[in-house]
N, CA, C and O of each residue as an XYZ file, in Angstrom:
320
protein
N       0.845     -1.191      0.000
C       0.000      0.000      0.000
C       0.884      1.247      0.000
O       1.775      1.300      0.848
N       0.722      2.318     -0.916
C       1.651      3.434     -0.967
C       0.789      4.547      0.082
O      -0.434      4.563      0.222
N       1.675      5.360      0.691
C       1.418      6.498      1.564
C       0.476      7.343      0.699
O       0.629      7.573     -0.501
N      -0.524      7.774      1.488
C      -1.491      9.074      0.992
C      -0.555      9.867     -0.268
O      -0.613      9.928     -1.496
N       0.109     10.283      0.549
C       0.929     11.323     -0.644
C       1.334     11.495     -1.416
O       1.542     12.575     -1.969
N       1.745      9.794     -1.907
C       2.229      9.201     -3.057
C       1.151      9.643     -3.940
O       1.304     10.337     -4.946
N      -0.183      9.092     -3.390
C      -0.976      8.877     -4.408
C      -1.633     10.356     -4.670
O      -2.356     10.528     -5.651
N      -1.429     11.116     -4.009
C      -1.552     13.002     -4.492
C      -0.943     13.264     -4.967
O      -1.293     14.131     -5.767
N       0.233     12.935     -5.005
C       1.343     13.567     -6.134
C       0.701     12.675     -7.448
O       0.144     13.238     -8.391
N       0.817     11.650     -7.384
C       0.480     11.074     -8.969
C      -0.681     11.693     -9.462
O      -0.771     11.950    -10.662
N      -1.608     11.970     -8.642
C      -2.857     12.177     -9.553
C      -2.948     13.758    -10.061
O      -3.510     14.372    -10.968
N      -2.006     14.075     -8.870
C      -1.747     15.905     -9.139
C      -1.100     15.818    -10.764
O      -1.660     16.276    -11.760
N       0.152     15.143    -10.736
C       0.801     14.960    -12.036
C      -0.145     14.653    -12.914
O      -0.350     15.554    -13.727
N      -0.900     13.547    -13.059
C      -1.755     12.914    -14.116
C      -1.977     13.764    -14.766
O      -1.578     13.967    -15.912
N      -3.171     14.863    -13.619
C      -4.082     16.261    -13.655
C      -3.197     17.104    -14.438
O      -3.752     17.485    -15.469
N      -1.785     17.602    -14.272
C      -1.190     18.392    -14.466
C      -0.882     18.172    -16.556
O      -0.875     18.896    -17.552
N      -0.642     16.428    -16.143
C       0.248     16.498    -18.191
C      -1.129     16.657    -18.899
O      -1.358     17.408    -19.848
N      -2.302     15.545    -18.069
C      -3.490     15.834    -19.033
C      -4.045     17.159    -19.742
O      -4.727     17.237    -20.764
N      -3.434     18.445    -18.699
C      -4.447     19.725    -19.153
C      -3.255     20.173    -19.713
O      -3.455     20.895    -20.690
N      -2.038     19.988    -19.424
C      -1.145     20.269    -20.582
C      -0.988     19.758    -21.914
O      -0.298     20.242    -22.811
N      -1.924     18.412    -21.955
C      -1.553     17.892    -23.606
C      -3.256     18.457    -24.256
O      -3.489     18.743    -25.430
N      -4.191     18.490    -23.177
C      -5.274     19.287    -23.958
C      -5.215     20.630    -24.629
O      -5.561     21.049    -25.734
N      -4.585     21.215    -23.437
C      -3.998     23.027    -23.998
C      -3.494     23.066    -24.936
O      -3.737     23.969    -25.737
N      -2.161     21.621    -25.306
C      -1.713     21.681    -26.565
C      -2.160     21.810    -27.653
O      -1.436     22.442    -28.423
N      -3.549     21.281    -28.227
C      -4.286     20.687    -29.099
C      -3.427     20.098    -30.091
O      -2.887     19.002    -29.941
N      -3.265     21.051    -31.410
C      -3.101     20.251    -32.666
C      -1.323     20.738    -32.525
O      -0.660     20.576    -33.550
N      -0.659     21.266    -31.389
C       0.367     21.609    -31.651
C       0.832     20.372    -31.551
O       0.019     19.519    -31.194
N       2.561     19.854    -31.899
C       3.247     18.760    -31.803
C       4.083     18.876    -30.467
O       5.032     19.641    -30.290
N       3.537     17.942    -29.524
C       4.321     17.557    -28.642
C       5.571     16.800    -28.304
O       5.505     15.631    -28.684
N       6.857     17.167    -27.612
C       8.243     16.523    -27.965
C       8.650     16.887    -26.336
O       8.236     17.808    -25.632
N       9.308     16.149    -26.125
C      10.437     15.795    -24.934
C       9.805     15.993    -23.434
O      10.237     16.338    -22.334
N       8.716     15.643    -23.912
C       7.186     15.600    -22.650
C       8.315     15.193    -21.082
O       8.151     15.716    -19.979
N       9.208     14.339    -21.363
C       9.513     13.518    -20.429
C      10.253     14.590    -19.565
O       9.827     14.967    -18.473
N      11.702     15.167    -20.307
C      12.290     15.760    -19.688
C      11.538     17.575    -18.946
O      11.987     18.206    -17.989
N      10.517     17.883    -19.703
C       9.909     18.741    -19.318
C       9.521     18.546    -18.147
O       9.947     19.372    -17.339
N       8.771     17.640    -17.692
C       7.899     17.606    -16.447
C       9.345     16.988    -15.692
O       8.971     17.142    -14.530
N      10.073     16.678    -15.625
C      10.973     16.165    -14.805
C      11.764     17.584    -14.550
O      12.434     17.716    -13.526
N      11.637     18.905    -15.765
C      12.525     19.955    -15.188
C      11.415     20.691    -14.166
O      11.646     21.448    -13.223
N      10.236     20.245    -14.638
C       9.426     20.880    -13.746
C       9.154     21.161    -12.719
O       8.679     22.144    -12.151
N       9.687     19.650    -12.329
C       9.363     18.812    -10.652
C      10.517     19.158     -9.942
O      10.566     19.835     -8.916
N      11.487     18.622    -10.587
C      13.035     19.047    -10.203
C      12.958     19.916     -9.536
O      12.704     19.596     -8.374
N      13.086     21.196     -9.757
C      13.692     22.796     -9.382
C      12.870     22.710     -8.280
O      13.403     22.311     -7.245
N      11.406     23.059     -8.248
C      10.274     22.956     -6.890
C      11.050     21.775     -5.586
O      11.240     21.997     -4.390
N      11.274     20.881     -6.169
C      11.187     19.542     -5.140
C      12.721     19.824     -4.362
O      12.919     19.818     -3.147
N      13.981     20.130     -5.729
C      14.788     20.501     -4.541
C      14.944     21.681     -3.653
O      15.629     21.702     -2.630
N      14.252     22.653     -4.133
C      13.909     23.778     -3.445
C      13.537     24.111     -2.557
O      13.942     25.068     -1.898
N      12.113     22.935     -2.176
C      11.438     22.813     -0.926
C      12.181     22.248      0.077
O      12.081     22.701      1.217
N      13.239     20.919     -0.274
C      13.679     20.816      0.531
C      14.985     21.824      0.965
O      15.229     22.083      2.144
N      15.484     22.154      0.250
C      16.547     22.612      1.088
C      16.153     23.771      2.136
O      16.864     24.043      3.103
N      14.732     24.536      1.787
C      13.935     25.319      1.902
C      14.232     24.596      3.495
O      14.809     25.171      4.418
N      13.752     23.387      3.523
C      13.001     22.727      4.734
C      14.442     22.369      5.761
O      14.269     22.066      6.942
N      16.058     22.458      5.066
C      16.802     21.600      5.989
C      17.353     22.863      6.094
O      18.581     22.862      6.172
N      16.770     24.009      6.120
C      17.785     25.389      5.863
C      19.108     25.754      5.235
O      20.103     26.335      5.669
N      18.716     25.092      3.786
C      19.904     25.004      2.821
C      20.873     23.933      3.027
O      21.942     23.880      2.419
N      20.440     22.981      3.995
C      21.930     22.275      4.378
C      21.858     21.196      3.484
O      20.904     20.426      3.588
N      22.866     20.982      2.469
C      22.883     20.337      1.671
C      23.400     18.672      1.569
O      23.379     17.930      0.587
N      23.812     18.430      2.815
C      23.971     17.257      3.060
C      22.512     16.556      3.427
O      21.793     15.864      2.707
N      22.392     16.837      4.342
C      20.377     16.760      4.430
C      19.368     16.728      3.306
O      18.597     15.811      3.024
N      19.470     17.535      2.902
C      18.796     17.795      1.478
C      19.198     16.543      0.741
O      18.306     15.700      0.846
N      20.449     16.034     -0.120
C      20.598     14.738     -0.567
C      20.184     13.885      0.287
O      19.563     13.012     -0.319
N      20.211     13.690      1.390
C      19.724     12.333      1.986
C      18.441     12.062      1.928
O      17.954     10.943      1.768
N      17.923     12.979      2.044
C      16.059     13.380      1.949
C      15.705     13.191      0.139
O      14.624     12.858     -0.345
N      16.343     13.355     -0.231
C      16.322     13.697     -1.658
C      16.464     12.084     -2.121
O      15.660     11.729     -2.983
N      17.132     11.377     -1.774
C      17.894      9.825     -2.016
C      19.095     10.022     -2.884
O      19.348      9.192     -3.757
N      19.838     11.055     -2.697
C      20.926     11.663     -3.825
C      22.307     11.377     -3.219
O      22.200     11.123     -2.019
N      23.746     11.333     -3.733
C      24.772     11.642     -3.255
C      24.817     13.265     -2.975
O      23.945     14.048     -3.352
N      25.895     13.585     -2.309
C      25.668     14.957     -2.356
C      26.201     15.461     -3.578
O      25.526     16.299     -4.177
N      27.292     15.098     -4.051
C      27.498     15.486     -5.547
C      26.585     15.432     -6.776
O      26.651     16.014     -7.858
N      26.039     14.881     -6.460
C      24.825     14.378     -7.633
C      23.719     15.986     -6.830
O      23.468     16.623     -7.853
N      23.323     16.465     -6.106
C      23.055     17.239     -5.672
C      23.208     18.536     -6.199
O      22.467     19.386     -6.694
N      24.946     18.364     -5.818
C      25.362     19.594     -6.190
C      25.725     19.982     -7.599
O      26.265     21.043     -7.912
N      25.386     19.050     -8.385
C      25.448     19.058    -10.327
C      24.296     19.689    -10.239
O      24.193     20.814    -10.729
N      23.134     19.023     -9.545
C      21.615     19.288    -10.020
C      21.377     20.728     -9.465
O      20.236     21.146     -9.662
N      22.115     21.457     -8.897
C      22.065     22.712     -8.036
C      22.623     23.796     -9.310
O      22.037     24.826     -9.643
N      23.917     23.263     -9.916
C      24.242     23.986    -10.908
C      23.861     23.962    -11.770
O      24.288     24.758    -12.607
N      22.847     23.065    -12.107
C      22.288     22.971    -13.731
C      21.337     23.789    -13.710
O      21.139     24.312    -14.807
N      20.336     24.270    -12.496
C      19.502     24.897    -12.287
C      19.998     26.156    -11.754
O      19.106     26.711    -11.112
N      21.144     26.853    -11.779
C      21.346     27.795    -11.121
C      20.928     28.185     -9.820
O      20.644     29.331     -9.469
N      20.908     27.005     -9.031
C      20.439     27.711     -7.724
C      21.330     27.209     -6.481
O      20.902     26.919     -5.364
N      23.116     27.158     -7.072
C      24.010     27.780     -5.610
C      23.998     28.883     -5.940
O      24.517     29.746     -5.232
């Protein structure tokens, strides 16, 4: 059985690509995947570090990340 929250986030997502591929209509849709993954990304590590008061060792552990793997994903997004 998955935690409540699991299953809010998925359906939030579902909710989220569905009204994005309707909005699309007849336009051509491409790289759907990495979009919603830059989407989620930036918010998700944000909140947390938000939540460990930037401490970035915390943040990867919470995250399930090395901290280097962290700190790539920090620079790709510009947000050290």
């Amino acid at each position: 059985m998955q935690p409540r929250t699991e299953k809010s986030l998925a359906r939030s997502v579902e909710g989220a690509v569905k009204e994005y591929l309707h909005t699309m209509d007849d336009q051509q849709v491409t790289d759907l995947y990495e979009l919603v993954l830059t989407e989620v990304e930036v918010p998700l590590i944000t909140c947390v570090l938000q939540f460990t008061n930037n401490n970035q060792s915390q943040t990867a552990s919470i995250l399930g990340l090395n901290r280097g793997t962290l700190r790539k994903k920090l620079r790709k997004y510009g947000l050290l």
